[in-house]
N, C-alpha and C positions, 0 to 999 in steps of 0.2 A: 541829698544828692542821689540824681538816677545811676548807677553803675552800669546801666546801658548806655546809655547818651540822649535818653532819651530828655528831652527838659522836662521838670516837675516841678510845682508850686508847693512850699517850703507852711509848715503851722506860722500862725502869725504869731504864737507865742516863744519862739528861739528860732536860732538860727540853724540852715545848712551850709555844712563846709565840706569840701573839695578834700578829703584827709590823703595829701601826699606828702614824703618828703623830696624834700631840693639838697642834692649834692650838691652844687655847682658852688656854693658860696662856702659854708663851713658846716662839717658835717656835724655840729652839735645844734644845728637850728633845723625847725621843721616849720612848714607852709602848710594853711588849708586851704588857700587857694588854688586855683590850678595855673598851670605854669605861662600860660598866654597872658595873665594877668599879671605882669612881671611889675610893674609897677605899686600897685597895692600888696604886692609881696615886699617890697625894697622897705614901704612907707605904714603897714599895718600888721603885716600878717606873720611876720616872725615871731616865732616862738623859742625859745632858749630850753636845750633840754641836755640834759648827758649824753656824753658818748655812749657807754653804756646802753641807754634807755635805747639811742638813736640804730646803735649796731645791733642791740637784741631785742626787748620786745617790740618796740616798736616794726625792726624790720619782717621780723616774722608775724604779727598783726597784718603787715600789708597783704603778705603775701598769701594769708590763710584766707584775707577777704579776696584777694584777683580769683581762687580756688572758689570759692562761692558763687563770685560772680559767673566765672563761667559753668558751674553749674547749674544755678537758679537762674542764670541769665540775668534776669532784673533787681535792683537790691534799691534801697533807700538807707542812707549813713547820715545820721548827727553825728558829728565831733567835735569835742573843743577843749579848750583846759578846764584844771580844777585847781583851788586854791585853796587849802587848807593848812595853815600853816601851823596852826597849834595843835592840829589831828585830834580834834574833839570830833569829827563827821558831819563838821556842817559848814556851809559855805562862811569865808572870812566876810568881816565886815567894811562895807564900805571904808572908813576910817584904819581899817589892816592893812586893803587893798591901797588906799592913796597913791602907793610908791611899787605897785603891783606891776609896770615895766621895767622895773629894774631886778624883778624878782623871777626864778624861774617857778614854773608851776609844780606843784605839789605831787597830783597828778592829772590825767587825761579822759576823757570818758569817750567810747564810740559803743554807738546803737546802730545795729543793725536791721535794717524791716524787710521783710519780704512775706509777698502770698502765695498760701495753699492752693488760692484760687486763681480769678484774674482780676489783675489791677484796673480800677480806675482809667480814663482813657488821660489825665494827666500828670497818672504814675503819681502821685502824689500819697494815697491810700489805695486799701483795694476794696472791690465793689462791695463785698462783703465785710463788714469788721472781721468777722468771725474766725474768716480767712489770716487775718494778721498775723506772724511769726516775727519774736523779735529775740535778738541775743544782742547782752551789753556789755559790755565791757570796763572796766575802771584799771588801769594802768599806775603803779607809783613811778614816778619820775626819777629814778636809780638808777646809779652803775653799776648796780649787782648782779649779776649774771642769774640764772633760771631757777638757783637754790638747788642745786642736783636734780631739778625736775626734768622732764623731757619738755620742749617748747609748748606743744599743743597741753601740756598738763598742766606746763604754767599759766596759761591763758585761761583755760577752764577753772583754777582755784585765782582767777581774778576778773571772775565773772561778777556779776551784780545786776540786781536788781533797776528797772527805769525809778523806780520811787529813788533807790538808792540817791543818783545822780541827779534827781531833782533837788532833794534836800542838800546837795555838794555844790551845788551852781546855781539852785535859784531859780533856772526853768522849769516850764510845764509844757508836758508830753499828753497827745491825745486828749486836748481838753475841746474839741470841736463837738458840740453834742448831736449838731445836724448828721454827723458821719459816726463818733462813737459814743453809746448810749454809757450812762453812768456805770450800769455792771462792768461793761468792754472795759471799760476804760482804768476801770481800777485792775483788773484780772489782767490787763495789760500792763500796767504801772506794777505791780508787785507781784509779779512771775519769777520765779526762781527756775534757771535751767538745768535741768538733771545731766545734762552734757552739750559739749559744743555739736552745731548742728552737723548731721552726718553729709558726705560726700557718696552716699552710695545712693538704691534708688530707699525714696525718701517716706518713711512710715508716718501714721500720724503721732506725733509726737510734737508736745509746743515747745 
């Protein structure tokens, strides 16, 4: 998803989602679609999650990416759930999942992209790989409040890796080679970030 508005065409190998939540119904569910869509909300798109998750990390995720957005202006977000239910670190299995809407998820992953340089004219990638910055995130689905952390601290000690989340869900990230060559793409896939990205003006730092 463009956090501009701009529309953008999504990798054919996962999906984009709209990562908001919906008070309006009960505030332990959350929507990744966007709110115009009210129907494939009602019929798909719910997700079941803690108060807890719902009132703290999740609220303060939002708000740390709207803080992004209007500083980088432009942003690209995967989100979705994660289902690990026996917390081995790797996505359940088909046959775990069977009865997987009646289950809440484990936890949540959101990737964030954005460029050093300039995008792509359908915001999709940017013209350069090289240019690509990404912070991701993995969320436990708890109503445990920050562990004494400060929010943004909590956030940064639940950062992860894009490899991470592929191995937790099963998708694949950056696998287009006409746009990112095999080095990119690994250097993008297994990037560890040394902090969440700054709000000031912006150093080279991945």
């Amino acid at each position: 998803m463009d956090l501009s508005g701009n529309e953008t065409t999504s990798p054919t190998d996962c999906s984009s989602y709209q990562a908001k939540f919906n008070n309006g119904f009960n505030s332990t569910w959350i929507t990744y679609f966007s709110d115009h869509e009210y129907l494939r909300f009602i019929s798909q798109s719910q997700i079941q999650v803690t108060p807890g998750f719902f009132n703290g990390a999740w609220k303060e995720l939002l708000q740390t990416i709207e803080k992004y957005q209007k500083h980088y202006k432009n942003l690209l977000l995967y989100s979705g759930p994660i289902y690990d239910t026996n917390f081995d670190g790797l996505a359940d299995s088909p046959e775990m999942l069977m009865n997987k809407t009646q289950q809440k998820p484990t936890h949540f992953f959101v990737i964030l992209i954005r460029c050093r340089g300039q995008w792509y004219e359908s915001y999709g990638h940017c013209q350069s790989p090289e240019d690509t910055r990404t912070l991701a995130f993995v969320l436990p689905n708890i109503s445990d409040d920050f562990n004494d952390l400060i929010p943004f601290e909590y956030l940064f000690r639940n950062t992860a890796r894009i490899r991470d989340i592929e191995i937790l869900t099963g998708l694949e990230f950056f696998t287009n080679r006409d746009i990112y060559p095999p080095e990119t793409a690994l250097r993008l896939r297994t990037h560890v970030n040394q902090r969440l990205w700054q709000l000031e003006v912006d150093k080279e730092i991945l």
